[in-house]
N, C-alpha and C positions, 0 to 999 in steps of 0.2 A: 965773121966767125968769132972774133975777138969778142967782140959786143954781144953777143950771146951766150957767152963763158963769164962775163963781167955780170951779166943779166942772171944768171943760172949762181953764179956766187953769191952775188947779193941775196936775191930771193932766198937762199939756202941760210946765210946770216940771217935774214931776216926773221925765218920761222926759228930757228933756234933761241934768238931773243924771246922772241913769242913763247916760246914754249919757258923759258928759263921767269919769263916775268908772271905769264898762267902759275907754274909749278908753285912759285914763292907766294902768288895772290889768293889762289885757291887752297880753300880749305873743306877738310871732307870731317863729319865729326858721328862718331862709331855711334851703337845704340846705347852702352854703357857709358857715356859722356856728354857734356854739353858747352857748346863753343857760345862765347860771348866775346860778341865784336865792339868795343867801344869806341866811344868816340863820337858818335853821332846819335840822333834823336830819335828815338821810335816810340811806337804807340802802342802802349798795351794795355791789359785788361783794367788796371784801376790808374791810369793814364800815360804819359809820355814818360820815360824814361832815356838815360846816355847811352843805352849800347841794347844791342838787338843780341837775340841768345838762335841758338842753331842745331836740333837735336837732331842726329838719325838724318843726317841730311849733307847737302856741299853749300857755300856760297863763298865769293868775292868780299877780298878784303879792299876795301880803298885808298890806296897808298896812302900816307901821310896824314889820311885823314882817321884811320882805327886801326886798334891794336888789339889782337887775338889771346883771348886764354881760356884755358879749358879749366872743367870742373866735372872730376871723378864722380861718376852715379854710382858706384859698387857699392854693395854690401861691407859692413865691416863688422868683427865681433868684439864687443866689449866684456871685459871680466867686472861685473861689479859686483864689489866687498865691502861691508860694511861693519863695522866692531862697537859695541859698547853704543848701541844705536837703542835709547828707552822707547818700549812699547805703553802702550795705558795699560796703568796699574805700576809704573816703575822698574820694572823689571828690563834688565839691560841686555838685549839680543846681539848676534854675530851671525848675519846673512851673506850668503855666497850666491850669487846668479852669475845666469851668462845672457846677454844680450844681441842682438844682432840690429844691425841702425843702418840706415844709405841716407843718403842726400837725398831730398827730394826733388824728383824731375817733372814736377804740375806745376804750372801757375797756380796762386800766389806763392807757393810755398817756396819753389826752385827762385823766384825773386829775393825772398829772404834769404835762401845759402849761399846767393851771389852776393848778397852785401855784406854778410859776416864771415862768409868763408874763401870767398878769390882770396889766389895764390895764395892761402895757408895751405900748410902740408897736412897731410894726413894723420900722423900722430897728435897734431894740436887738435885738431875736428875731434878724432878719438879720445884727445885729453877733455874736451870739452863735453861730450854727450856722456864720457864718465862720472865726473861731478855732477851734472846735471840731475842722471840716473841715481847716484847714491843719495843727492838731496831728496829729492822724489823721495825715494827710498825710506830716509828715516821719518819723512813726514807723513807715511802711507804707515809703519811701522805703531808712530805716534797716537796714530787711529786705530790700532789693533790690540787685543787682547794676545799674550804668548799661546796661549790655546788655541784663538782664532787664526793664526800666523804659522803655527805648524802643522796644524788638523788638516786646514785645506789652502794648501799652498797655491792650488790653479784662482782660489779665487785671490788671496792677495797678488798674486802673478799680474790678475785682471785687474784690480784696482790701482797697481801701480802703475801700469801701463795707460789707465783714465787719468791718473792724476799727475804721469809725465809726459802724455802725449802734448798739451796745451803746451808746457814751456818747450818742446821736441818740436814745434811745428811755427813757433817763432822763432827759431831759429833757422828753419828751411830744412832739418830734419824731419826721418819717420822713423819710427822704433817699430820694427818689422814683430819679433817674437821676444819675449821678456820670460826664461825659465828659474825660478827659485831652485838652487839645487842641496842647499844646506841652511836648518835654520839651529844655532845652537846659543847657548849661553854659556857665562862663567862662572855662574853661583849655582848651577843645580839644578833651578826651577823645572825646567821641562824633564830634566832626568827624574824630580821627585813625582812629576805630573805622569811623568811614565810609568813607573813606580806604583802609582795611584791606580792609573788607567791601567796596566799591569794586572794589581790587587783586583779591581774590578772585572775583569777580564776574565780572571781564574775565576775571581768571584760569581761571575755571572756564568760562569763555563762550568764550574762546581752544581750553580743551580739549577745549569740547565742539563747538566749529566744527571743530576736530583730525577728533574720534571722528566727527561729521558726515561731516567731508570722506570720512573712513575708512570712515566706513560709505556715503556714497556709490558711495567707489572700490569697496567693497566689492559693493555692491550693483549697479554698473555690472558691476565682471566676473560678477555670477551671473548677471544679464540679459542678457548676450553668452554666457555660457556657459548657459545658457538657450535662449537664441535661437539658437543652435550645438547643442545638443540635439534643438529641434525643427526646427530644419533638417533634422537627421540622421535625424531621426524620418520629419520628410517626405521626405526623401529614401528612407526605409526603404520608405516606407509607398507609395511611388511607384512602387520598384523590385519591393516586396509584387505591389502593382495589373498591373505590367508582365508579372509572373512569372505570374500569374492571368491574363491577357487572352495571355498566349502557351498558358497551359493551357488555355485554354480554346479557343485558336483551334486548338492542334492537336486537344484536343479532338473542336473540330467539324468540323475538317479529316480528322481518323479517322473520323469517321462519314461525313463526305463521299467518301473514301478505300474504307470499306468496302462505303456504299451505291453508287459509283461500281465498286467491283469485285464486288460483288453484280451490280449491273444488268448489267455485261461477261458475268460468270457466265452468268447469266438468258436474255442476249441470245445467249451461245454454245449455252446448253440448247436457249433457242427455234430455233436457229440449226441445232443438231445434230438437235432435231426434227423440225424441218425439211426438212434434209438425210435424215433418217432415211423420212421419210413421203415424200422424193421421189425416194429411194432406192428404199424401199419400192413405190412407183408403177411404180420406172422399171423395179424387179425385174418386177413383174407384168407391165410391160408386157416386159422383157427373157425374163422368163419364156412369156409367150405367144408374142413373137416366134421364142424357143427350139422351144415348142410346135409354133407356124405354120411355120418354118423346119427344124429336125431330129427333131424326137417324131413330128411326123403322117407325112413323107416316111421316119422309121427305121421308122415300126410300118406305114409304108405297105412300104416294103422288108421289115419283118419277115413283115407279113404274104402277103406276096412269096414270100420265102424257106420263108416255109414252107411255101405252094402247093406252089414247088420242090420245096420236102426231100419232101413228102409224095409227088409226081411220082416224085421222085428214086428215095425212097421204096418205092413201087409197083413200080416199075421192078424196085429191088433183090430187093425180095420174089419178085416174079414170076421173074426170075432166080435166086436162090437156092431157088426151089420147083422151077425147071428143074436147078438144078444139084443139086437131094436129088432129084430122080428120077432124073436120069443116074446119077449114085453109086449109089444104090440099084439100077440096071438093075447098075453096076458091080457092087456087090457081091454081088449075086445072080449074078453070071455068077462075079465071084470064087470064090464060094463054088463054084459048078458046076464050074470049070474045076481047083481042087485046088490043088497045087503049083506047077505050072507058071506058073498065074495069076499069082503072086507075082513073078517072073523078070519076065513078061512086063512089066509094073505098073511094076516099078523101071525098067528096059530105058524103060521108053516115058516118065519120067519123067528120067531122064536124057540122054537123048539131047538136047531141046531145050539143057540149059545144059551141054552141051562146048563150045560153042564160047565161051560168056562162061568158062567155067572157065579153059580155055586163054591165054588174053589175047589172041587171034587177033583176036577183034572191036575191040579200042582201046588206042590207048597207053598205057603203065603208067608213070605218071611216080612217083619213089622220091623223097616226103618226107624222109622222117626213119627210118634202121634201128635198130631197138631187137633185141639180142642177148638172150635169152632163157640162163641157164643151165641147163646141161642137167640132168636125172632124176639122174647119181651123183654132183651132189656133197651129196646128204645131204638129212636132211628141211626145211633152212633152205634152202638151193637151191631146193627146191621149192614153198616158201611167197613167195620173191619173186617167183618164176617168175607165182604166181598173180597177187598182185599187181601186178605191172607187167602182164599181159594183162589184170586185170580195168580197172587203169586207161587201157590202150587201148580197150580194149572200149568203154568208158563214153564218152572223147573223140570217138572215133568214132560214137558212136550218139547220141551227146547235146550235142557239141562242149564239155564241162566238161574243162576242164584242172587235174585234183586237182596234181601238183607246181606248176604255175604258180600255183595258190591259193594253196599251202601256205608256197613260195620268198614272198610279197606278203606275206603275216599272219608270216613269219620276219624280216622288214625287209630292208633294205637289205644286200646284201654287201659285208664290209670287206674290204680287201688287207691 
C-alpha cells in the first residue's frame, strides 16, 4: 500500500514537472504577431537563416539551444509634417498627413523587420518610418508643382506612397494608406493662386451667368417663337377644320340640294303622272262624252244620211231608168224619123235657153272686160289669147285667181 502512495506521488511530481517545463517550452504566437526562435538554422525562401519565425501558430522552444522574441504586426499611425519643404518652381510648402504603416508579416519582407527591428520598441519603428515618410515626402514634393500638390492631393497621396513604398519595404515595413490632409505655405503663393483661381472662378461664373442669361434669352425667344409657331399651327389647323366643316356642310347641303331637287323632280313626275292619268281619265271621259255627244248623233245622222242618199238614191235610179227609156224611145224614133230627126232635136233643145242666151231674163252686171287679141296677130297672139281665156275659164269655174296668186308669190310692187 505504501508503494503505491510512493508510486501515485511520484507520477503526480512527475506530471507537474511536465507540465511546468511544456508551460515555459511552449509557445503559442497570436495572429497579430510573430515569434522568432533563434538559435538554430533554418531554411527559407532565399536560404538558410539563425532562427525560424512562428505566425498564427504554437511550437517548442529547445532549451538552451534558442531563445524566443516576438515582433508586433499591428498597425500603427504616423503624423507626418513637413515645413519649408521646396516644391519645383521654388516655392517653399508646409504639408500635414496621417499615415498608417505595420510590419510586414510575408516573406521576404517580415525577414527584413526582423533584422532591423527585433527587440526595438515601438516608438523607435514609429520614429523611423516617420523620417522615412517626410524624406519621401519632400522628394515627391521636389517633383511637384504648388498647383499640382494642392489641386489633386489623391494623386500626390499616390505618388508618395510609389516613391516611399521601395525604402518602406527594405525595411520590412508596409505603408498601409498615406492621406494629405493640409497643404499650405508661408509666403502666400497658393493664397494668391486662390485668389486667381477665385478671380477666374467668378470670372468664369460671371460668363457663364452671361451665356446663361443668353441662353435663357435665347431660349425665351425660341419659346415665343415656338409658341408663335404653334399658335399658327393652330390657327392653321383651325382654319384646316373650318375649311373641312364648310366642305363638308356644303357637302351635305349638295346632297340636300340634290335629294331636295330629286324629290321636286319625283314629285313633278308623280305630279305629271298624275296629271297624265287624269288626263287620261278625263280623255276617256272627254272621249265618251265626244262619243255620247257627236259620234252617236254624227253616225246617228250618218246613218240618217244614208237612209237618204239611199232614198235619194232610188229616186235617181228610178228616174234615170225613166230617163234611158225615154231616150231610148227617143232614139228609136230618131233613128225612125232620119234627118229631119236631128233639126227637129237641136230646134227643141234650143229653144228653151234663148231666152237665158239673150240676157232678156236678167241683169248683166260687167265686172271686169278682159280684151282678147285677135287671130292675125300671129301664133304668139294666139297662145295668150289661150291663156288668158283658160285663166278665166278656170276663175270662173273654180274662183282661183292664177295672176293674183302669181302678183302674191312675186311680192310686193315697187314704184
Amino acid at each position: 500500500m505504501g508503494i503505491i502512495i510512493v508510486l501515485g506521488v511520484t507520477a503526480l511530481i512527475v506530471f507537474l514537472v511536465l507540465v511546468l517545463i511544456v508551460r515555459n517550452l511552449l509557445y503559442v504566437s497570436t495572429p497579430n504577431e510573430a515569434l522568432i526562435f533563434s538559435g538554430r538554422k533554418a531554411s527559407g525562401a532565399k536560404g538558410d537563416y539563425g532562427y525560424r519565425v512562428v505566425r498564427g501558430g504554437r511550437s517548442l522552444r529547445v532549451p538552451l539551444l534558442e531563445r524566443v522574441n516576438s515582433l508586433d504586426l499591428t498597425m500603427f499611425t504616423i503624423d507626418v509634417e513637413v515645413r519649408n519643404a521646396y516644391s519645383r518652381g521654388g516655392i517653399p510648402l508646409n504639408v500635414v498627413g496621417v499615415a498608417n504603416v505595420k510590419v510586414a508579416g510575408e516573406e521576404p519582407l517580415l525577414n527584413n523587420a526582423i533584422e532591423r527591428f527585433l527587440d526595438r520598441p515601438r516608438p523607435e519603428v514609429m520614429r523611423i518610418a516617420k523620417e522615412t515618410l517626410e524624406g519621401n515626402l519632400r522628394g515627391v514634393l521636389a517633383q511637384l508643382t504648388p498647383e499640382q500638390v494642392n489641386e489633386d492631393k489623391t494623386r500626390f497621396a499616390q505618388s508618395l506612397i510609389e516613391e516611399a513604398g521601395h525604402d518602406m519595404h527594405r525595411m520590412g515595413l508596409a505603408l498601409e494608406t498615406l492621406k494629405i490632409q493640409n497643404v499650405a505655405d508661408d509666403v502666400g503663393y497658393l493664397t494668391s493662386i486662390g485668389r486667381i483661381r477665385g478671380s477666374t472662378v467668378r470670372q468664369s461664373a460671371a460668363i457663364a451667368e452671361s451665356n446663361a442669361q443668353a441662353d435663357a434669352a435665347v431660349q425665351k425667344a425660341s419659346n415665343a417663337m415656338s409658341s408663335e409657331v404653334a399658335r399658327i399651327d393652330a390657327d392653321l389647323e383651325i382654319s384646316r377644320q373650318k375649311y373641312k366643316k364648310r366642305i363638308a356642310d356644303a357637302t351635305s347641303k349638295r346632297v340636300a340640294m340634290i335629294a331636295e331637287a330629286e324629290g321636286e323632280v319625283f314629285a313633278t313626275i308623280a305630279q305629271v303622272k298624275a296629271e297624265i292619268e287624269r288626263q287620261g281619265a278625263r280623255a276617256l271621259q272627254v272621249q265618251r262624252q265626244l262619243d255620247a255627244e257627236v259620234v252617236q248623233p254624227a253616225e246617228a245622222d250618218r246613218k240618217a244620211a244614208e237612209e237618204n242618199a239611199r232614198g235619194a238614191a232610188a229616186t235617181i235610179v228610178e228616174q234615170g231608168k225613166a230617163q234611158a227609156s225615154a231616150l231610148k224611145a227617143l232614139v228609136e224614133q230618131y233613128k225612125k224619123a232620119g234627118n229631119a230627126a236631128r233639126q227637129v232635136l237641136v230646134l227643141q233643145k234650143l229653144l228653151p235657153l234663148v231666152g237665158a242666151l239673150s240676157g232678156g231674163e236678167a241683169v248683166v252686171t260687167i265686172k271686169k272686160l278682159t280684151v282678147l287679141p285677135s287671130g292675125s296677130a300671129g301664133e304668139g297672139a294666139s297662145f295668150a289669147r289661150r291663156a288668158i281665156a283658160t285663166a278665166e275659164q278656170l276663175r270662173a269655174a273654180t274662183g282661183i285667181d292664177i295672176p293674183a296668186i302669181t302678183q302674191r308669190f312675186a311680192g310686193p310692187k315697187t314704184e
